[in-house]
Structures are given as structure tokens and as C-alpha cells.
N, C-alpha and C positions, 0 to 999 in steps of 0.2 A: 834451982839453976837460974841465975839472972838472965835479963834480956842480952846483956851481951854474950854471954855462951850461947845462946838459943842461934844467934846469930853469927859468931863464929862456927859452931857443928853446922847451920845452913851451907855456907862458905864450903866448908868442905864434903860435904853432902852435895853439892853443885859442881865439883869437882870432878868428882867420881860419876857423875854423871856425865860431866862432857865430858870425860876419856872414854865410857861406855859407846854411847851413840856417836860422839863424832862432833865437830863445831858447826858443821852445818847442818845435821838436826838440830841439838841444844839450840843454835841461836835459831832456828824455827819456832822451836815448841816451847823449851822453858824460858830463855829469854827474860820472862816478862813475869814468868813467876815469882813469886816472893811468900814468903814465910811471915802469916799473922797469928799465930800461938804454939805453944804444945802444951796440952791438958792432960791429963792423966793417959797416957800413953797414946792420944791421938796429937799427929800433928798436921796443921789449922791449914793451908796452903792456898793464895787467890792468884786469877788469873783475870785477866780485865774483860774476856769475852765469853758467855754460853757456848760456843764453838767451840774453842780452844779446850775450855773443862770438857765438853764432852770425845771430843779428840785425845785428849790424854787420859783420861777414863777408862776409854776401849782400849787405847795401845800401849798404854807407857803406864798405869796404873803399878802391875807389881813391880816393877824396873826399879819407879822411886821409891816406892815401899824398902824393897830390897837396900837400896843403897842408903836408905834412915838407919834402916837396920845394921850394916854393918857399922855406922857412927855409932849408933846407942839402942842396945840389946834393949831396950825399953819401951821401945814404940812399936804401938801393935799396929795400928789403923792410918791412914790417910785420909783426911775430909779436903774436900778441893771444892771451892766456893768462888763466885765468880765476885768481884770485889765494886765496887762503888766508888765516888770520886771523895763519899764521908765516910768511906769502910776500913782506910786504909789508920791502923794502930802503930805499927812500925817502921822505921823510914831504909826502904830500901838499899841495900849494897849499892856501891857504883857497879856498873853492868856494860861490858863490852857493846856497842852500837849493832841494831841485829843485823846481819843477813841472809841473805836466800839462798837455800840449796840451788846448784844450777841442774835445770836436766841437761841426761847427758844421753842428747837424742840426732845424733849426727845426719845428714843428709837432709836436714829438713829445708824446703823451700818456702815458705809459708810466707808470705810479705804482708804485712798488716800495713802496711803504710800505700794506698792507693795512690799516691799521689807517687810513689818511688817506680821503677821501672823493671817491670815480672822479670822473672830469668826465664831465658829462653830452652826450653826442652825441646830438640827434636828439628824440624824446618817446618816454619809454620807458613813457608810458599807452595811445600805440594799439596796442606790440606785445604789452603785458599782456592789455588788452582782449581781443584775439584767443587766448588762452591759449597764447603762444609758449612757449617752453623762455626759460628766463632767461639776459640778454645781460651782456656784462661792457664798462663803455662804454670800457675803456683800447682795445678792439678796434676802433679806427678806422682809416681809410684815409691818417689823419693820421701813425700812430704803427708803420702797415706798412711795414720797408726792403725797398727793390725792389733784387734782386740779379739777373742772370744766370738762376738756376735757378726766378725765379717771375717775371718780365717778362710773360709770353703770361697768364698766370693772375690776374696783377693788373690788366693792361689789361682783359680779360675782363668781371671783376667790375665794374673804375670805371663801364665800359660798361655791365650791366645797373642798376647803382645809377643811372646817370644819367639810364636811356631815360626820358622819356614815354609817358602813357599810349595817346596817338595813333601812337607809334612802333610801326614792323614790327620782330618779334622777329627778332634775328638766328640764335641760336642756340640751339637750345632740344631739352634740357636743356642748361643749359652742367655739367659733369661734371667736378670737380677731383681727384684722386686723388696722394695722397703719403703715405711715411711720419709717425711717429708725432712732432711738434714741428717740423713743417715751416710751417706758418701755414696750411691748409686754415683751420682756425675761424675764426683772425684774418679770413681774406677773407672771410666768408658772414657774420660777425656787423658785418664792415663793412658789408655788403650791405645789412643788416637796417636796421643805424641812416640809414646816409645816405639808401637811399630812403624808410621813414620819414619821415626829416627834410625829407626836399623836398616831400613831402605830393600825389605825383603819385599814387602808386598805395598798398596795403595792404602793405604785406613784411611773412611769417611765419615766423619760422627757429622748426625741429624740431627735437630731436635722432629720432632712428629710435625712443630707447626714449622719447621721449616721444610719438609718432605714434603704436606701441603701444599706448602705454597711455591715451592717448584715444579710441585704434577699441574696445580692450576694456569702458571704463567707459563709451562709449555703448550697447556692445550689453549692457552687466547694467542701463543704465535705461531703456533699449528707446529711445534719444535716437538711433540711425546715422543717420537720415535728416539728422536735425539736424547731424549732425556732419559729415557729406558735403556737406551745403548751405554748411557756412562755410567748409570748407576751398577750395571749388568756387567760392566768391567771392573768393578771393585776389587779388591783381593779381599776387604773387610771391611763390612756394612756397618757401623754404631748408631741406635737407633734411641735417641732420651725420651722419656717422657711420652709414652708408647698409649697411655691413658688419653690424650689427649685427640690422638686422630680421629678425625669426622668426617662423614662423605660418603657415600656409597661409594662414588666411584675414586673416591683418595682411598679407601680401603681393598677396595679392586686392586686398584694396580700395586698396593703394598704386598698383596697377596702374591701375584703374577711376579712381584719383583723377591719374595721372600724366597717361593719354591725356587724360579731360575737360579738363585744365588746358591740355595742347598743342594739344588740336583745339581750344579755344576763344582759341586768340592769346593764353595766359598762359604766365608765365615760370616756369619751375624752375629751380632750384639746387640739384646736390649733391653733398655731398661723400663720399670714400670713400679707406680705405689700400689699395685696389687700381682698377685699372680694373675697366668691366663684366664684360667675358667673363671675369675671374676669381673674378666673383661666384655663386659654385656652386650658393648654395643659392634664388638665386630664380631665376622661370620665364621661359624662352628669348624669350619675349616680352618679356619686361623689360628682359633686357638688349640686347635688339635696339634699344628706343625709347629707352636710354639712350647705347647707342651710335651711336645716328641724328644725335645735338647734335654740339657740341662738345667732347674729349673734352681735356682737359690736363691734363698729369704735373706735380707743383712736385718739382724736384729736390732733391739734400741741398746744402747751405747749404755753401758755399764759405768758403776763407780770407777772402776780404775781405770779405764778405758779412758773416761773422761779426765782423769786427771793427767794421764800421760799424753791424750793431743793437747793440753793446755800449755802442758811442761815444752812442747814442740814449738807451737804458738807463741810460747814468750819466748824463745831463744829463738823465734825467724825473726819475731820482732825488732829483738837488741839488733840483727844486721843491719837495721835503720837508724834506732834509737838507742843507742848503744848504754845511756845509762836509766832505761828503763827496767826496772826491779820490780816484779812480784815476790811477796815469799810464801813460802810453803801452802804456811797456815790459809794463805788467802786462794791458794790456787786450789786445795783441798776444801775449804768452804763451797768454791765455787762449785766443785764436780761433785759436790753433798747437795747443793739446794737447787742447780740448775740443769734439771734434767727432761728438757723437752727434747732436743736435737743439737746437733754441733753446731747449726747456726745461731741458735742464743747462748751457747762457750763463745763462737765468736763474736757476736754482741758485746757480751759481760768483755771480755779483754778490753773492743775497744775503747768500751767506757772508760775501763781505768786507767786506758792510755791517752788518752782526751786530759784525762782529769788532770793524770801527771803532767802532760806536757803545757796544760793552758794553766794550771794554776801553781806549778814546781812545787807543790806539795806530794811528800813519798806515798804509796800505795799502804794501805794499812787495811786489817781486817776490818774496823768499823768504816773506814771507808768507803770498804765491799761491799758493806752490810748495805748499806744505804746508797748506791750507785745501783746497782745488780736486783734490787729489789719485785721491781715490777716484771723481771723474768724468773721470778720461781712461782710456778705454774701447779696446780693442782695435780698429782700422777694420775694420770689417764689409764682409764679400766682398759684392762687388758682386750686387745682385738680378737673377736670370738670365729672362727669360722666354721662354715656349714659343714665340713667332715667333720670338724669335730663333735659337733652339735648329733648328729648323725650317731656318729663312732659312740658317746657315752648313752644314747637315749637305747639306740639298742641295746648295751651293755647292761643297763637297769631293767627295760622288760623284757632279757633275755630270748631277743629275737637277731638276727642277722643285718646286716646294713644293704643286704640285696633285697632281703622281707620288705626295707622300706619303700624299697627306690621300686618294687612291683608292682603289678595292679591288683596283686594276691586283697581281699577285701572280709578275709575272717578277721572275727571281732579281737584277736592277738596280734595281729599286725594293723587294724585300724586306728584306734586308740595309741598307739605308739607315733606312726606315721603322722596324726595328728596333731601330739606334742612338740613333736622336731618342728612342723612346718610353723608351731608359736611360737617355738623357742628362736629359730630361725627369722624372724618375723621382728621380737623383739630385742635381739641382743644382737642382730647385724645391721647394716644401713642396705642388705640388699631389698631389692624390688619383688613383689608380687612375680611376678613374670617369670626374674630370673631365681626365686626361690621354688617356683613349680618348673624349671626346667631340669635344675639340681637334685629336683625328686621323682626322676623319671622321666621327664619330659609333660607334666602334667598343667595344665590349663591353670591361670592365676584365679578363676575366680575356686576351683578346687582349693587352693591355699588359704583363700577367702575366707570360705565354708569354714576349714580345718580351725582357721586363728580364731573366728567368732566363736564357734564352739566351745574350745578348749576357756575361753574368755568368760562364755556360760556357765561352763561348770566350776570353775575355779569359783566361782561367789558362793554354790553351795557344798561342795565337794571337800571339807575340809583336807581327806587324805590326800586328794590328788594335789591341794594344793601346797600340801605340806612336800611330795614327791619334785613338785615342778622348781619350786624352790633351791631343794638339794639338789637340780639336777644343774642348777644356774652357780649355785656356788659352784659346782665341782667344774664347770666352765671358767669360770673368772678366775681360779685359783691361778 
């Protein structure tokens, strides 16, 4: 078969594939593909990026296989090879100009353009009034994508933002805790604005250094009375960044102001990059009545999670920028290699909106490649924590997790209790201190003893060391 059959059956094989998918996949993905041989039943196929081959690899592999095949019962195999600027053998078809699927992600408020002016959710004069910390109004409930890893956290919220003031508190404190750009704020400043906006009860969102520093400049104007009587009239307290407070007596009176709010049927909210019982430096009471609510993890942001706030993201964007274009393939590269937090997605976007608009050259995956670079991040070992540490060490030397935390001191539960307080020691960032309070309440230099120990014998102890080991994979996993 000559080169021009090879390239007429392509033509139609390209066909059949964009009636399959659709033109706003095909100009995503194939686009750009082109046909460099067919050999003895394999045919040759390049694509100009390692992304894109591996992209069509995992999803579209048998699709096109399929569709060769119904051209020419002859071709068994696909090779897909990423091409060169001296690789290319055959001169491409003419090829409609690509474009970008659009997501179709309605309600989103998202304004990338700082310089434009936020849309307004809710009256942002009663949560002034009240001297909140200042709210960003792109933070709506409109503009949060609910993935997998924040579902329990976002029904949560909608729920306190919607209750009535007649209604019974369900849970209280409700207690959000995640790493750093996982949407904690987003949800508490949605909080803020919607109940606001329904005008049933007062919302107050704090950050901790600004609860601070209202308890301090009442008591240098002799105003705390004053300042406890408004916090105290709240209908609902939002409390950010709850890791942050310091003071003995800033913690005092967070205290005095947390229970008056619970004992009186008012709502809190707060957030934190840790759970309670890792909050070290406030008092056992605190975290006892924080841990009393409800307490929920927001996870880290998954592949499609990440590609559907991007899909949001460039469509709040276009309400500025209106012929700003991502396509697919780039927005999917992006939520493959940048997965720290949603704040380096929104990074990487405004890069390539920088890029577009100062140099009007279109957004393109090699582009991406090389804009977005210096935020693909190493994936960070998973965050171990002390119940679990606990949970599996007994499970291995078949003793109880109460065996651990007692002062029970036979040699089956010493030897165990031991290896938690290493393993805990070396696979958390927590404290001596706060690792002997977690294990009973017991004295850090006890922990001490345990870590050096266990340290000891792991140099001659080949089994134990072989145990300590598996007990760290089966943690990281």
C-alpha cells in the first residue's frame, strides 16, 4: 500500500474517531496526532509530548486500536511514540485549529484577575460591624468543588450555614482540620457569608491572631468585659487557624468564650492543620470540648478533583479574560504533576495567564511544561499518626491498645510499648512530651529511655529489626 493510502485510511480512521469522542475531545487529544508508518501490522502513531502518549495510552489506547481496525482487519498493534522536530517522515494532513473542551461548572465565582472586583456574597457591613477578620467574597460555597476528600466537610458547613436560628445544634464545635491549601478557609468564609446573607443568625469568622489581638487591646483599654459580651452574643463563632493561638490567658478566655457559646445552643466553627489532641500547646480541657463535636479531616486533593477546580478556575477566569484558553491536555498535565495543594493549581493557572496575556502567545502543553515547572514537588510521605502507630504495633504483638497506654510493665506489653514510643518518635514531628502524654500520660524522659533503647537493639537485633521495618511500611502505605 503506498504512502498515500496509508494516509488516506489515516483520514478516515480520524474520522471515526471524532464521531466517537466528540470534537471537543479529538481536538484535545488527537489533534496533533499524526501517522509515521504501518509495518507489518503495527501502526507507527507520534504525538509531540511524553504527556499526551501517556494520556492516550491509559484512555484512548483501545478506542484507536479499534477504529484502525475497522479500516483495515490487518492491523494488530498500536505503537505511539512521542516525535522530534527530525522524527517527522510524513507531512501531516491539514488539521482543523485545536480547541479546548469547556468545563461545564456553573456557579463558580473564582476571579483570577486581582486587579477586577470580587462579587459580593452576602453583606459584608454586618460581618465588619462585628469586627471580623476580613473575608475574601470569591470564598463561596458557589465557587467550592466537592471532591471525595472534602464531601463530610462540605455537607457539614452547608449545614451549619443553613440552620436556623430555632434549630437544635447538631454538632458543636463542628472541627475541620487539613493541610495547608486544602480549602479549610474556603469552607468557614463560606460559612461566614451565607449565614450572613440569610440574615437568620450573626456569623463571626476570626482568624486566632486576630481573637488575639482583640482579647489583648481590650485588656490595654480595660474594654474585656465589653469584648466577651459581643463575642458571647454571636449566633455563630468561625474560628481559622486555631494552631496559631498563644497565651495563657488568650487561651483562657478562648476557653470561657468556647464553653459559654456551647452551653448557651451557639455554634462554633474551627478550623485547624491538625486535629485536637495534636494541639499541644492548649489545655486538656480544650481539647477535650473540641473533641466532643464533630471532628473532620479534608484530605489532599485527588487527580480529578484537581482537574475539575482547574476546569472552575479557567472558566471564572474567562469572566475577565474572556479569550483566555486552556486545553484539556494542559489542564490535565497540570492535575498529573501538581499536586501539593490548590494553592500551587492556582499558581500554575496564573502563570499561564501572565504568560498569555503579556506575550499573546496561546497556552500550549510545552508551554506548561516549562512555566509550571518548579511546582512539581516531590509526593510527600504520607502523615503517620500516633493512633495509628498504636493501632498496628499492637495488632503485630498481639496485645491491646489499652496494654499500651497502662502502666501494666510485663515483658509482652513492654517491648511493644517501647516500639510505638520509636516508631512515634521517628515517623511524627510530635514532641517527647506530647508522645508520653499520648501514651498514658507518662513523663518524656520515659519516651527517652523507650526511643534510645529500641535504637540499641535495632544495631544488633537483626529480627527486631527486620519487625520495626514492616511495621513502618505497613504505616506509610
Amino acid at each position: 500500500m503506498s504512502n498515500a493510502d496509508h494516509q488516506d485510511g489515516w483520514t478516515r480512521v480520524r474520522g471515526r474517531l471524532r464521531a466517537e469522542v466528540g470534537d471537543d475531545v479529538y481536538s484535545s487529544w488527537f489533534a496533533r496526532m499524526d501517522l509515521e508508518a504501518i509495518e507489518d501490522g503495527a501502526v507507527r502513531l507520534s504525538v509531540p509530548t511524553r504527556f499526551l502518549k501517556s494520556w492516550i495510552q491509559s484512555h484512548y489506547a483501545e478506542r484507536v486500536l479499534a477504529c484502525w481496525q475497522a479500516e483495515d482487519t490487518k492491523v494488530g498493534r498500536i505503537e505511539l511514540i512521542v516525535r522530534s522536530a527530525v522524527l517527522r517522515t510524513t507531512v501531516a494532513p491539514t488539521r482543523k485549529p485545536e480547541v479546548a473542551a469547556g468545563g461545564n461548572d456553573g456557579g463558580n465565582r473564582f476571579n483570577s484577575n486581582n486587579n477586577g472586583r470580587p462579587i459580593s456574597v452576602g453583606d459584608p457591613g454586618v460581618h465588619e460591624a462585628l469586627g471580623g477578620s476580613p473575608l475574601d467574597a470569591r470564598l463561596s460555597f458557589d465557587s467550592f468543588v466537592v471532591g471525595r476528600s472534602n464531601t463530610l466537610a462540605h455537607a457539614a458547613a452547608k449545614q451549619v450555614a443553613a440552620a436556623r436560628r430555632t434549630d437544635p445544634v447538631m454538632f458543636n464545635p463542628l472541627y475541620i482540620h487539613a493541610g495547608v491549601g486544602l480549602g479549610k478557609t474556603h469552607l468557614l468564609q463560606a460559612i461566614t457569608w451565607a449565614g450572613n446573607a440569610a440574615g437568620e443568625r450573626k456569623v463571626l469568622y476570626l482568624t486566632a491572631e486576630k481573637f488575639m489581638y482583640g482579647f489583648v487591646s481590650s485588656l490595654r483599654t480595660q474594654t474585656a468585659l465589653a469584648f466577651k459580651e459581643a463575642l458571647r452574643g454571636i449566633g455563630v463563632l468561625v474560628i481559622d487557624d486555631l494552631q496559631f493561638l498563644q497565651g495563657k490567658s488568650t487561651q483562657a478566655e478562648f476557653c470561657h468564650t468556647l464553653n459559654a457559646l456551647i452551653d448557651a445552643g451557639r455554634q462554633v466553627v474551627i478550623a485547624s492543620d491538625r486535629p485536637p489532641s495534636d494541639l499541644e500547646s492548649l489545655d486538656d480541657r480544650v481539647r477535650s470540648r473540641l473533641a466532643g463535636g464533630l471532628v473532620v479531616e479534608m484530605g489532599s486533593l485527588g487527580e480529578e478533583l484537581r482537574f475539575e477546580i482547574l476546569k472552575v478556575r479557567v472558566m471564572a477566569a474567562r469572566a475577565y479574560h474572556p479569550t483566555f484558553d486552556v486545553p484539556l491536555p494542559v489542564l490535565a498535565y497540570i492535575a498529573k504533576t501538581v499536586t501539593h495543594n490548590g494553592r500551587d493549581l492556582e499558581g500554575a493557572l496564573n502563570r499561564l495567564l501572565a504568560h498569555n496575556k503579556l506575550t499573546g502567545h496561546a497556552v500550549t502543553l510545552e508551554m506548561a511544561e516549562r512555566e509550571v515547572r518548579d511546582l512539581i514537588r516531590p509526593q510527600e510521605p504520607k502523615r503517620v499518626k500516633i493512633e495509628d502507630i498504636q493501632r498496628v504495633v499492637a495488632r503485630q504483638y498481639n496485645v491491646s491498645r489499652s496494654d499500651l497506654l497502662s502502666s501494666r510493665r510485663t515483658a509482652n506489653v513492654v517491648r511493644p510499648r517501647q516500639v510505638a514510643m520509636y516508631l512515634a518518635k521517628t515517623l511524627t514531628l510530635r514532641s517527647l512530651p506530647e508522645i508520653g502524654r499520648r501514651f498514658g500520660g507518662r513523663d518524656h524522659t520515659t519516651v527517652l529511655h523507650a526511643v534510645r533503647k529500641i535504637e540499641g537493639l535495632v544495631g544488633n537485633d537483626m529480627a527486631l529489626a527486620e519487625e520495626i521495618e514492616i511495621l513502618k511500611r505497613q504505616l506509610q502505605e
